[in-house]
LODO-932934 format. One record per atom (N, C-alpha, C): residue number from 1; x, y, z. Coordinates in steps of 0.2 Angstrom, whole numbers. Atoms other than C-alpha are relative to their C-alpha. Layout:
<sites>
SITE drendo    c1    c2    c3
SITE    NUM     X     Y     Z
...
</sites>
This chain:
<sites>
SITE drendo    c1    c2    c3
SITE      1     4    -6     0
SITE      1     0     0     0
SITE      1     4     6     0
SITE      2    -6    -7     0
SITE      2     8    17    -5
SITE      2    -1     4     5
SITE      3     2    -2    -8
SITE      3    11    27    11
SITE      3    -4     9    -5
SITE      4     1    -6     1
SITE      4     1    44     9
SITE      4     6     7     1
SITE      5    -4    -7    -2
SITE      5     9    62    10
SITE      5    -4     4     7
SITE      6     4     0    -7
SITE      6     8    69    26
SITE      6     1     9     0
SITE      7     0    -5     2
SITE      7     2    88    28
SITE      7     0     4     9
SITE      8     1    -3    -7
SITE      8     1   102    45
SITE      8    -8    -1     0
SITE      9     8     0     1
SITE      9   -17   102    51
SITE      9     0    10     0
SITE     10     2    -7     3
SITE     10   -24   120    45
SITE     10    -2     2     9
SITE     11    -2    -4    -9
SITE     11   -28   122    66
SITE     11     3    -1     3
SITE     12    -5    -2    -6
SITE     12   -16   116    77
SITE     12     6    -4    -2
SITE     13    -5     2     0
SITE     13    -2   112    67
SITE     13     1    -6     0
SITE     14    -4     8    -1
SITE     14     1    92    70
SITE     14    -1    -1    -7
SITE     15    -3     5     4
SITE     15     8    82    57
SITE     15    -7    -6    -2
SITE     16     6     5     4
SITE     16    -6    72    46
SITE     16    -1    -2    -6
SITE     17     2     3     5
SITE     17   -11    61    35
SITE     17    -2     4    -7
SITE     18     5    -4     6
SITE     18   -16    70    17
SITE     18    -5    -5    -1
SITE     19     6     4     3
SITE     19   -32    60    17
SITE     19    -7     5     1
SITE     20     6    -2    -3
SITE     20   -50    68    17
SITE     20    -5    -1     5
SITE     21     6     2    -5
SITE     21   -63    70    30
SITE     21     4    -4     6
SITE     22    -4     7    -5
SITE     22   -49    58    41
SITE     22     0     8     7
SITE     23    -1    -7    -2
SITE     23   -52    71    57
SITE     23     9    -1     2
SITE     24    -5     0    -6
SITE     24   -34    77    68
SITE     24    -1    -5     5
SITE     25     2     3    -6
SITE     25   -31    66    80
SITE     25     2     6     6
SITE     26     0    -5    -4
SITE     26   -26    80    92
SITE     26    -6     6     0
SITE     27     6    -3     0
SITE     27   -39    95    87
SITE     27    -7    -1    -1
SITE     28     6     1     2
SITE     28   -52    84    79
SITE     28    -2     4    -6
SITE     29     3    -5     6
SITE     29   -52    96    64
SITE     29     0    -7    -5
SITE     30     0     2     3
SITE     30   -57    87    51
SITE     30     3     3   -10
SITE     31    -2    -4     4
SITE     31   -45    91    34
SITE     31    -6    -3    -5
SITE     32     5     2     6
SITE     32   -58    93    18
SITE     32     5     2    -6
SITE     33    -6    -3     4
SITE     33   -45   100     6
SITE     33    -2     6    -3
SITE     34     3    -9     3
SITE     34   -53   119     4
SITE     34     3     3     7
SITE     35    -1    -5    -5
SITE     35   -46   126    18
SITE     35     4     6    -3
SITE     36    -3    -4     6
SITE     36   -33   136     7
SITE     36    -6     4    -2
SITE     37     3    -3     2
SITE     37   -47   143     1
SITE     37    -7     5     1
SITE     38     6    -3    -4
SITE     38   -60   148    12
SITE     38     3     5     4
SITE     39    -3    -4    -2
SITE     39   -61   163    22
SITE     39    -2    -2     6
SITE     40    -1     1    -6
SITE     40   -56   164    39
SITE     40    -7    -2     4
SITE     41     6     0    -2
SITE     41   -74   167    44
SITE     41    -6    -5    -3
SITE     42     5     3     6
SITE     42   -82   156    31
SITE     42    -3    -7     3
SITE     43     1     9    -2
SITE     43   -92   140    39
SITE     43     1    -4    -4
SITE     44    -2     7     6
SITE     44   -85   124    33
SITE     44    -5    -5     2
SITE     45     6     5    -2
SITE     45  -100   110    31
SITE     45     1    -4     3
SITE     46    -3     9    -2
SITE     46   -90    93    35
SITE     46     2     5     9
SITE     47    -2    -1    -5
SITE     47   -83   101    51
SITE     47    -6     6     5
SITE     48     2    -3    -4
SITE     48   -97   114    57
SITE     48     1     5     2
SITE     49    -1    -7    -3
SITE     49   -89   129    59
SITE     49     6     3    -4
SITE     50    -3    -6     5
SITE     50   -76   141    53
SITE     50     8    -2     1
SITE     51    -7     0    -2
SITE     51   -57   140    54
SITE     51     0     4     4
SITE     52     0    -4    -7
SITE     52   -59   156    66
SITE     52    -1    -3     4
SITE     53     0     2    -7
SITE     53   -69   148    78
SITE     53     4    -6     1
SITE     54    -5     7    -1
SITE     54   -58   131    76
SITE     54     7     3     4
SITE     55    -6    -3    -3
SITE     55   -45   142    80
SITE     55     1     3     4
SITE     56     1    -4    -6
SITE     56   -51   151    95
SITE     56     0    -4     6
SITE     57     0     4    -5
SITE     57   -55   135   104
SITE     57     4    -3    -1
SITE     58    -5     5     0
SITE     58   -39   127   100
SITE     58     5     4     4
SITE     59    -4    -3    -4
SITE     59   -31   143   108
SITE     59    -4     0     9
SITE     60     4     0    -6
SITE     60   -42   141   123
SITE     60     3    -7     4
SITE     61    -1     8    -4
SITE     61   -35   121   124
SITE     61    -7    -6     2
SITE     62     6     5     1
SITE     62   -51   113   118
SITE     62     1     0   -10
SITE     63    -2     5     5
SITE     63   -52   102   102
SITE     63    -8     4    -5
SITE     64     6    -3     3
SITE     64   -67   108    89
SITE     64    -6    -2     4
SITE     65     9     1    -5
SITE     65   -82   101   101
SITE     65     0     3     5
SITE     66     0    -5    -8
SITE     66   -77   111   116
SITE     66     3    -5     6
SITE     67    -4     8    -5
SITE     67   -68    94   124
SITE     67     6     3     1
SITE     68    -6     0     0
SITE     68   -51    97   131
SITE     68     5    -3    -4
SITE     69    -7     5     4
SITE     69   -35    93   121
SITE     69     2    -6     4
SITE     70    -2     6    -4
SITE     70   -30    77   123
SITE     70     9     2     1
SITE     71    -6    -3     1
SITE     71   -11    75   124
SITE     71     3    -1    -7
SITE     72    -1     1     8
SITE     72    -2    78   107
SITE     72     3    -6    -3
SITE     73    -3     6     1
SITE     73     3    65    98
SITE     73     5     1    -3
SITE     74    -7     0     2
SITE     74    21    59    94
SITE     74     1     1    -7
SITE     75     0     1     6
SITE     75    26    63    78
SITE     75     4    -5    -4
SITE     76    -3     6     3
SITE     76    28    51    63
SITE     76     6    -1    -4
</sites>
């Protein structure tokens, strides 16, 4: 099986699989591959919310549901 290409997540940076809809295992964001293109503000469907707020609550030390970060994972 060929290994995938691995990308940043668009909110909290870890290290991730380029696959779709596959969420972060630390923030829970789910990558759709428009975030590049959307604006900051712009709700995204698959995920419920915007990169803004995704990014307010990750600066807060909560995951997109409002659950605490878990702890990050080790990189691959």
């Amino acid at each position: 099986m060929p290994k995938l290409d691995r990308i940043k997540c668009p909110i909290c940076g870890t290290e991730i699989e380029d696959e779709l809809f596959v969420p972060c295992p630390y923030c829970e964001w789910a990558y759709v591959g428009i975030e590049d293109v959307l604006e900051e503000d712009e709700q995204e469907a698959f995920n419920l919310m915007s990169l803004k707020d995704a990014r307010t609550l990750f600066k807060k030390g909560l995951t997109k549901w409002g659950d605490p970060l878990p702890q990050r994972p080790k990189a691959k």
